[in-house]
N, C-alpha and C positions, 0 to 999 in steps of 0.2 A: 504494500500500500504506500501512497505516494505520503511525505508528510511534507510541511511547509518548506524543512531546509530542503527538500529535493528538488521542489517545486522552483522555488529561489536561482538553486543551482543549474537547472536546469534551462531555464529562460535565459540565465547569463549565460550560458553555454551556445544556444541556438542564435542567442544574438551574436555573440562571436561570430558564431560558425556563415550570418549571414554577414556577416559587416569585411569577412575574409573573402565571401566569393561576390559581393559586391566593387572590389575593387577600389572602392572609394578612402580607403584611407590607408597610408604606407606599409611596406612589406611588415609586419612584426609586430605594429600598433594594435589591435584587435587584440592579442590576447593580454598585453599590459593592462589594456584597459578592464578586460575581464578581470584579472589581478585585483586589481585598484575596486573595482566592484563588487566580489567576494570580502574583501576586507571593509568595506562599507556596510554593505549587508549584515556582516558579522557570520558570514558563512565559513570565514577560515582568519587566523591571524595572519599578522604580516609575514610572518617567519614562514608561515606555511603557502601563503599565496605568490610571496616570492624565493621561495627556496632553492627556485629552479638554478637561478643565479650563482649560490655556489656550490648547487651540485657538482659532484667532484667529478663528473662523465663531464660536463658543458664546458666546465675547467679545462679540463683535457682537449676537447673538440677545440675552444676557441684557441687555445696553444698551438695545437695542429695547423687550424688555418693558417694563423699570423706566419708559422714556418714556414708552410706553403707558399707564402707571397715571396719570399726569399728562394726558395727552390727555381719557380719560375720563372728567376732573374739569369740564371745562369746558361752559359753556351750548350748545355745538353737540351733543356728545352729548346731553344735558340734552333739547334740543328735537326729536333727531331720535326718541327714544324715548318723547315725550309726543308727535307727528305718528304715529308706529307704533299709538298706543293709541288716539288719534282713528279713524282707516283703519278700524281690527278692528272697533269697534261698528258700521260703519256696512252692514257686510253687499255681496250682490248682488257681479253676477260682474265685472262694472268693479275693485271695490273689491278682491275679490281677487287681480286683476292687476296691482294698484298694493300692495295690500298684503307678495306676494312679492317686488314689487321694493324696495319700499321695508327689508322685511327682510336683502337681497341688501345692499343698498348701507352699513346699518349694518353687517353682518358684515365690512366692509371693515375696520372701527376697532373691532367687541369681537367677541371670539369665547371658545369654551370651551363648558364645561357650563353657569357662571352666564349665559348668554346664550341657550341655548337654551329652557332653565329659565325665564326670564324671556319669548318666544317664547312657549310651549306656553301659560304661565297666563294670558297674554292674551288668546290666541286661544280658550282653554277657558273664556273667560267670554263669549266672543259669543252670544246667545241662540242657538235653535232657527229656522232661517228652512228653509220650502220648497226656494225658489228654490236657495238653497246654504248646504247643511248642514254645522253643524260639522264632524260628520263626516267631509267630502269637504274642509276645509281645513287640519288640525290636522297629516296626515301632509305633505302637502306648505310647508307654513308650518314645521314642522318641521327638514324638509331645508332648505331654504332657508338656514337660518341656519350650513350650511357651504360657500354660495359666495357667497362676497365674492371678493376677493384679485384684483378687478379695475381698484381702485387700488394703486397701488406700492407703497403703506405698510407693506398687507396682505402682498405676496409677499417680503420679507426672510427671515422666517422659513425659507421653500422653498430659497431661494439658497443660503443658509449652510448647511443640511442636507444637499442635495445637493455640494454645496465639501468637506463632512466626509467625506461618503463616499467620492467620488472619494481622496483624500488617502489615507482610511486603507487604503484597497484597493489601493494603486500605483498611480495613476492620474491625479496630481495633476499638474495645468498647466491642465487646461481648465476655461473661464469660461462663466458663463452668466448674463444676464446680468438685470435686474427687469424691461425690457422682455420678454423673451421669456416669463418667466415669467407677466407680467399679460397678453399676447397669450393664452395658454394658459388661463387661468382664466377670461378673456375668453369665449371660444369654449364651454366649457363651462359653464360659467353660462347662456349663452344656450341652451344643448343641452336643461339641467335646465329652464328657463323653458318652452320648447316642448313638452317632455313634462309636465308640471305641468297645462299647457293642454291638454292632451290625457286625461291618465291619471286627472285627476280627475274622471271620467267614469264611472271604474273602480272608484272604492271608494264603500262602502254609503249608503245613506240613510238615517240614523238619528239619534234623537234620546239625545243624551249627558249632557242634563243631571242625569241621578242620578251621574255620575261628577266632577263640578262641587267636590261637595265636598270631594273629595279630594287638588283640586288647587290647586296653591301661588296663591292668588291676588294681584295685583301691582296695588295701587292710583297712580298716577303721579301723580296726585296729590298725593299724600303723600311720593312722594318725595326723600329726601335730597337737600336743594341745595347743593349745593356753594358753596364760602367764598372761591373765587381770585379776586384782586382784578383789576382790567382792567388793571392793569401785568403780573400773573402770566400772564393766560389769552392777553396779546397773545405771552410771552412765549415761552409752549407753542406757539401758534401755526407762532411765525418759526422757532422752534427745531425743528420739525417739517418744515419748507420745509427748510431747509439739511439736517437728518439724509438725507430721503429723496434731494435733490439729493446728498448724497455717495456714499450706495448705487447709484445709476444709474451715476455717475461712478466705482464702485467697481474698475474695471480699468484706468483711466485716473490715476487719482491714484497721486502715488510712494509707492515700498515698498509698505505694508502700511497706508498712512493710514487710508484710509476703513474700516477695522476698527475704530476707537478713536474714531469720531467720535459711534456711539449711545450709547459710554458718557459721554463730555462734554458733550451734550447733556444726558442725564439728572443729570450735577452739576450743567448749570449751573439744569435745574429745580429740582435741592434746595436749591442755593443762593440763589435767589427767593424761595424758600415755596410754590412748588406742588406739590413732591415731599415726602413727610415722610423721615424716615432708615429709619424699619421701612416703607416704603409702598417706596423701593429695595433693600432688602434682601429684605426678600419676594419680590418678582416676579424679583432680578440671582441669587438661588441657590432659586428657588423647585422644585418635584419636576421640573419640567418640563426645566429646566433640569441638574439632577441626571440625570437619566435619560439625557438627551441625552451629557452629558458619560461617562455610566460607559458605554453602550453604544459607543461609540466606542474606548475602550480594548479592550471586549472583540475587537471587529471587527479590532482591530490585530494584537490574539494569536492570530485566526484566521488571519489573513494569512501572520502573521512564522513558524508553525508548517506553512504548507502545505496547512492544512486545507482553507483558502477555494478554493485553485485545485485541491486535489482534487477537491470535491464540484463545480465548475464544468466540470471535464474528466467528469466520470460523466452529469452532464447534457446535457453537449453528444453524449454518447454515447447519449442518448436521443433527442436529435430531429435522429438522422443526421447527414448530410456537406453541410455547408455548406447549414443552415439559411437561411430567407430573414432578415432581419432583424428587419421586423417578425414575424413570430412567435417568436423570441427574445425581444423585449421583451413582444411579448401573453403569452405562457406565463409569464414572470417576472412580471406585473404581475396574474394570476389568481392565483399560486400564492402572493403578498405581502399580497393583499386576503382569498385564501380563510383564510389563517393571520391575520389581524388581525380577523378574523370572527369564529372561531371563540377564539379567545384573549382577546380584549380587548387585547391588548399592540400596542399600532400599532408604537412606538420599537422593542420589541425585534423584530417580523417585520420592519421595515425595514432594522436592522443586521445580520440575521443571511441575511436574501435579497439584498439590494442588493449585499454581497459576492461573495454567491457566482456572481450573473448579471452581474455586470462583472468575475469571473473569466474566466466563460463569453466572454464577448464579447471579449475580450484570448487568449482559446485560438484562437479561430475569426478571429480579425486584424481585429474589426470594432471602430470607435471607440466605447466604453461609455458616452458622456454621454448619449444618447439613453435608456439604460436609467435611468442614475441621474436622470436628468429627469423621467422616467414614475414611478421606484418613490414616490418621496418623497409627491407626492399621492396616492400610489397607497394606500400604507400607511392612508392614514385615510378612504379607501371601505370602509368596513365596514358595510355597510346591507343586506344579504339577508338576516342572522337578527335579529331581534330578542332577540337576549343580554344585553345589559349596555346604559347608557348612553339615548344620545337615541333609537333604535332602541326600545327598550325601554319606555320614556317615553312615545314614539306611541301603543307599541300598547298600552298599559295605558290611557291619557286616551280614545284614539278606539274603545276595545271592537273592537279589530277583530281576527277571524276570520286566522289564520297564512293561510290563503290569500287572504283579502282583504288583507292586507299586501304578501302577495308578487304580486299584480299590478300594485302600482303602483312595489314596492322591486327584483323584480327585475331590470324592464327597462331601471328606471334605472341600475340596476350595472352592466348590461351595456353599456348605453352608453356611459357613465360611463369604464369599464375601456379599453374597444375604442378608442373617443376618447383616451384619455390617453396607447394605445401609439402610433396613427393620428399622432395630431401631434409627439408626440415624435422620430417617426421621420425626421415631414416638415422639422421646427426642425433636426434636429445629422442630416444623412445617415452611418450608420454605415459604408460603404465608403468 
């Protein structure tokens, strides 16, 4: 039964959730403000509405980043995305097989919108060839550019994510650890590689270059060289070897070490000169970060009020008396992806389902890391409609036809999804 703090909670929550796919107010503001609203209400304290802040995972995440701004200053990045821009003119279907990997393997070290962005206008200045058409490489060169995270550098991010969740849901003890997670993204990667080889077979034959003009063109040539000295960039280097060696080691090392060690890294890049002070500040409280941190408070108030494990007991009243497991985690990981579809908000459908289906999973006695393992990549499959974003992006550069998109976008969700519960379930067994 519903009582007034749920009800409370609740309303702030939806308002959130429309004030995020409304658009109308900056990346990360929506859930502050939910924060700030919960503590007004007297639904949560301050300590608890913003705890997210120094959660010791967001800590970590936001270190990560700020290093990252420094990694990407260096002549390896430099060179792996003038080797990317060589690949794309050179056409023919070899080239393109090197070319998505070669995409794949930077997504390991930058990721975002500036990177796909960067992707698209590349590949949208390949001429017109027979053999293989823009057309048929723009959507899949596209996708490409969010599976990386099959070096270890890239899957931090996942770790800490899923560590918050667990935590703010009651659930906190269990590890998981960069291996498992690069195993995971491993496999999938490779999933999307074989379908790519396949599906590109699927979308049209057409000549795009009247849409050429319209798109961001990226001369690499020209671009910005970076000014780190080989004292700084050996510096980034080594200091990268030890952050990621800590992360692995992250369950292993005492107390809470390995939490503290991506932000001391990133000192000690600004203390070299290859970080600047607004270059870590930027990326240690950037929206992403922001977003991350408020949505976690929310998650806690759903919790701390009841709501979470109601709406996880009503569920589980939906798919009967002792559900198999994986379809627990399959139904949570469609209904996470369907809502980050249609919403645009990946963070807020991840805090606000990942709750409620490691509710579920703690009703029915089953171990929830499998869930929260799945939901977290899960949240940023959002590739069936073309809404907002690189989705978007595609099908505007490549002219293609909503059902020419969805033959090649939706089989890849679907495997994409089914894969994410499939291994999840086989990594952490939930009995």
């Amino acid at each position: 039964m519903l009582t007034a703090s749920m009800i409370i909670t609740l309303v702030i929550v939806i308002a959130m959730i429309v004030a995020i796919i409304s658009d109308k107010l900056p990346f990360g503001a929506p859930p502050l403000i939910a924060c700030a609203l919960l503590v007004v209400t007297n639904q949560a304290t301050v300590a608890q509405a913003f705890g997210g802040f120094v959660d010791k995972n967001v800590i970590m995440i936001a270190g990560f980043m700020a290093a990252m701004a420094a990694l990407q200053k260096t002549s390896f990045i430099s060179s792996l995305k003038r080797a990317l821009g060589n690949m794309a003119g050179k056409g023919g279907y070899k080239n393109y097989v090197l070319l998505l990997l070669m995409i794949m393997l930077i997504a390991n070290f930058i990721t975002g919108t500036a990177y796909y962005v960067l992707i698209l206008s590349i590949v949208s200045t390949i001429p017109y060839n027979k053999k293989l058409p823009t057309s048929r490489i723009i959507l899949p060169a596209g996708m490409a550019t969010g599976f990386g995270g099959w070096i270890p550098i890239s899957t931090a991010f996942f770790v800490g994510l899923m560590s918050s969740l667990l935590e703010s849901s009651g659930a906190a003890g269990a590890t998981v650890s960069l291996t498992q997670f690069t195993i995971y993204r491993a496999i999938v990667s490779v999933l999307f590689l074989v379908w790519a080889l396949i599906g590109y077979k699927l979308l049209p034959d057409r000549d795009i270059s009247d849409t050429l003009a319209d798109a961001q063109k990226v001369d690499l040539a020209k671009e910005e060289k970076h000014e780190l000295t080989k004292f700084q960039e050996i510096s980034v280097y080594v200091g990268f070897v030890i952050m990621i060696a800590g992360m692995i080691l992250l369950g292993k090392l005492p107390n809470e070490v390995g939490y503290g060690i991506p932000a001391v890294i990133a000192a000690i890049f600004l203390c070299v000169g290859a970080l600047k002070f607004k270059e870590l500040l930027g990326n240690w409280f950037s929206p992403l970060i922001v977003m991350m941190a408020g949505v976690i408070g929310v998650a806690t108030a759903m919790s701390n009020c009841g709501l979470t494990a109601l709406l996880g007991e009503k569920i589980v009243g939906l798919l009967g008396t002792a559900p198999s497991p994986f379809l627990v985690v399959l139904v949570f990981s469609f209904i996470t992806s369907i809502s980050a579809t249609f919403t645009g908000a990946s963070f807020g459908s991840l805090f606000i389902f990942a709750p409620i289906g490691i509710a579920a999973c703690m009703q029915l006695g089953y171990n929830p890391v499998a869930l929260a393992f799945a939901l977290v990549p899960i949240a940023w499959i959002n590739w069936a409609m073309p809404i907002d974003g690189l989705p978007a992006m595609i099908m505007g550069l490549g002219k293609y036809k909503l059902t020419e998109f969805w033959k090649f976008q939706v089989p890849l969700w679907i495997i994409q999804v089914v894969a994410t519960a499939a291994i999840a379930v086989a990594l952490f067994p939930m009995k």
